[in-house]
N, C-alpha and C positions, 0 to 999 in steps of 0.2 A: 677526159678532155684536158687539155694542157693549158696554163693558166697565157701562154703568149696565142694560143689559136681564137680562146674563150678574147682576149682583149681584141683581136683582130675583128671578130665576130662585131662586136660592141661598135666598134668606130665604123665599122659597114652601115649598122642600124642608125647608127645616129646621121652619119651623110645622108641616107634615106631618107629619114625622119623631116629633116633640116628641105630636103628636094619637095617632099611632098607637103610638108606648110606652106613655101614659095608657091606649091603649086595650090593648091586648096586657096590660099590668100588672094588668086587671081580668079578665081571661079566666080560666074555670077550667077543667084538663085530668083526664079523669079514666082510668085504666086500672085494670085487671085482671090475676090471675095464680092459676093454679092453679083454673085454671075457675070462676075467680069469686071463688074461695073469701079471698082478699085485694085488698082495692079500695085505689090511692092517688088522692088528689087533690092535684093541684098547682095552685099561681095562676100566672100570668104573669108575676111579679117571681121566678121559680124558687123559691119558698116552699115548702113541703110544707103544704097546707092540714089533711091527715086522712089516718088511714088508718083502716080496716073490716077487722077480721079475722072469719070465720063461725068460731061454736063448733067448728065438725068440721075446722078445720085444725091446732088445737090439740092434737100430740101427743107426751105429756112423753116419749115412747121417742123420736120423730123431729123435735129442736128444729131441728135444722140445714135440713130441710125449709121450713121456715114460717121462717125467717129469711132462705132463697135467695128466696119467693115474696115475701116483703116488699121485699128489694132488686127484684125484678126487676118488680114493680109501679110500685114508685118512679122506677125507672129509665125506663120508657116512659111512664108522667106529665111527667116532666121533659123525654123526648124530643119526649113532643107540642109540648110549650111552646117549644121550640128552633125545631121545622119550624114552628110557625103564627108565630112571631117573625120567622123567616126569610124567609118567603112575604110576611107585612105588608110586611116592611121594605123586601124588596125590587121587592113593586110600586111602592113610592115612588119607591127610587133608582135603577130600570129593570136593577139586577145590579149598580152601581157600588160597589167597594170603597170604602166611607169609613172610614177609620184610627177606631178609640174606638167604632166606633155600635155594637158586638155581639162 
């Protein structure tokens, strides 16, 4: 392979690369916890968009309750946004480790 084809190759990937963070960074992830009863929403730049709490999670006897289901909401929002990041990124670069991209 010829080192101007191999460079052309390169600058294709990286336009890619660059299309699909724009696009991945607009993505919204949304998860659940405690049957519903706490919703997060994450964007694609690992932001925390929202969270939804339903009145009946709210209970001044059991805060620590509704504090686990808030993290563990957040937690799998943010998970989504890792795996659909991952999955984009890496149909681009066929599985190839690039040093910085994630």
């Amino acid at each position: 392979m010829d080192m101007k084809k191999m460079m052309k190759q390169a600058q294709k990937m990286q336009m890619e690369l660059a299309r699909a963070q724009d696009e991945i960074k607009d993505m919204t992830f949304e998860a659940t916890a405690g049957g519903g009863m706490v919703k997060a929403v994450a964007l694609g730049d690992m932001t925390l968009q929202s969270i939804e709490i339903d009145k009946d999670a709210v209970d001044p006897e059991d805060i620590e309750m509704l504090e686990d289901m808030v993290v563990a909401a957040v937690n799998e929002a943010l998970r989504g946004v890792g795996e659909a990041s991952s999955s984009r990124l890496n149909s681009i670069t066929g599985g190839m480790n690039i040093p910085g991209l994630m």
